[in-house]
C-alpha positions as CSV (number, residue, x, y, z in Angstrom):
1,X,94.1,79.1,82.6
2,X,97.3,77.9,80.2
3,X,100.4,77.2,81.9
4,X,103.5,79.7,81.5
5,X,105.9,78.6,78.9
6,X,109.7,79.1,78.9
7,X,109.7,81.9,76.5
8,X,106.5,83.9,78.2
9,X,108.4,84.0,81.4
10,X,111.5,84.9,79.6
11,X,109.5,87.7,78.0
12,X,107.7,88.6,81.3
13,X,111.5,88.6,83.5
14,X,112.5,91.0,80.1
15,X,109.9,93.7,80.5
16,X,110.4,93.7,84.0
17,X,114.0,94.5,84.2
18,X,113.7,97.0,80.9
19,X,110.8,98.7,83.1
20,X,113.1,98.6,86.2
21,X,115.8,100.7,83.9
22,X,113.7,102.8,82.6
23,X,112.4,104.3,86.3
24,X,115.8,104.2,87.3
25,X,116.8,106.8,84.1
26,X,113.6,108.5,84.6
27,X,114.8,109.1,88.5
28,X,117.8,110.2,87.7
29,X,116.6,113.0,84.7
30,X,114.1,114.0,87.2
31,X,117.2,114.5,90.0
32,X,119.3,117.1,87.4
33,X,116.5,119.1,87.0
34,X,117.6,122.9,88.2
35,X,114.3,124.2,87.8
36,X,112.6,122.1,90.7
37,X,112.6,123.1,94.2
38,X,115.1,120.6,96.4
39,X,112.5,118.2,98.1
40,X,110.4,117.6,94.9
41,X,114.0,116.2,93.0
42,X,114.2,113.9,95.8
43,X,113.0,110.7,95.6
44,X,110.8,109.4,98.3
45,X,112.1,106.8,100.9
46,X,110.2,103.7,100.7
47,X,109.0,102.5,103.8
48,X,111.5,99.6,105.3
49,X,109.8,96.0,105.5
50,X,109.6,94.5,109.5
51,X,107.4,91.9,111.2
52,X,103.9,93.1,112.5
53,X,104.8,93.5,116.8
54,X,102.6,90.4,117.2
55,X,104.9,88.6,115.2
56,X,108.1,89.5,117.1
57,X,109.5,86.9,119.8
58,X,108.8,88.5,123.2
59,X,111.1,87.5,126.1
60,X,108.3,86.3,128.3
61,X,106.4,84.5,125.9
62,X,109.9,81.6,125.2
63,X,109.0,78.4,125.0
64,X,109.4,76.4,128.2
65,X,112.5,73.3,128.2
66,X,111.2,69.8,127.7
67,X,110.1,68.7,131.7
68,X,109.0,71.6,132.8
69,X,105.6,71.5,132.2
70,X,104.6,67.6,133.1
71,X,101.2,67.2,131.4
72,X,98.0,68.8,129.6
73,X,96.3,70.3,132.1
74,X,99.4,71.9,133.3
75,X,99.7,73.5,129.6
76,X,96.7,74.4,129.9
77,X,96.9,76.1,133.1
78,X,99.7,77.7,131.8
79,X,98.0,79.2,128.7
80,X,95.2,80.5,130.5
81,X,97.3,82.5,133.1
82,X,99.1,83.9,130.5
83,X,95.8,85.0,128.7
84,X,94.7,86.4,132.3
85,X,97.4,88.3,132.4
86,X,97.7,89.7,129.0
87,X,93.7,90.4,128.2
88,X,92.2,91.2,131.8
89,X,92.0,94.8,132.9
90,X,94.0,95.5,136.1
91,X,90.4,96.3,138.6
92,X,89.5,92.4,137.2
93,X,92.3,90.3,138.1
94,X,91.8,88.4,141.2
C-alpha cells in the first residue's frame, strides 16, 4: 500500500466536491420537471443521525459522587443489583 501524496488527495477532495455539484444540478433539473407526478420530483429525506438508546445517558444509570460508594465489594454489589433489576423477569426477582 503507497502512502497518499499531496496532490492525490488534492485530486481525490476535487472529484468529490465536482461530484457533490453535479448531484446537486442533477436534483435540481429533476425538481423542474412538469411531467412528473409531485412526490417522485421530491427528493427523499435522509434519515437524521442519533445515538443507538443504549448509548443515551439514562437518569438512573448517573454516576455516583466520590464517597458514596466506600469500597469494591460495595461496587460490586451495586453493579449486580442494578443487573437484577434491569435483566430479571418480574416472577424471578426475590
Amino acid at each position: 500500500m503507497k502512502p497518499i501524496t499531496r496532490s492525490r488527495l488534492t485530486a481525490i477532495v476535487t472529484q468529490i466536491e465536482q461530484s457533490n455539484i453535479a448531484n446537486v444540478k442533477k436534483s435540481a433539473a429533476r425538481l423542474e420537471r412538469s411531467d412528473l407526478p409531485l412526490h417522485v420530483r421530491v427528493p427523499a429525506r435522509r434519515p437524521s443521525i442519533s445515538l443507538a438508546p443504549e448509548l443515551t445517558v439514562k437518569p438512573q444509570d448517573a454516576t455516583p459522587q466520590a464517597g458514596e460508594l466506600d469500597d469494591e465489594e460495595a461496587i460490586r454489589r451495586e453493579a449486580l443489583e442494578r443487573l437484577r433489576r434491569d435483566y430479571m423477569k418480574p416472577d424471578q426477582k426475590e
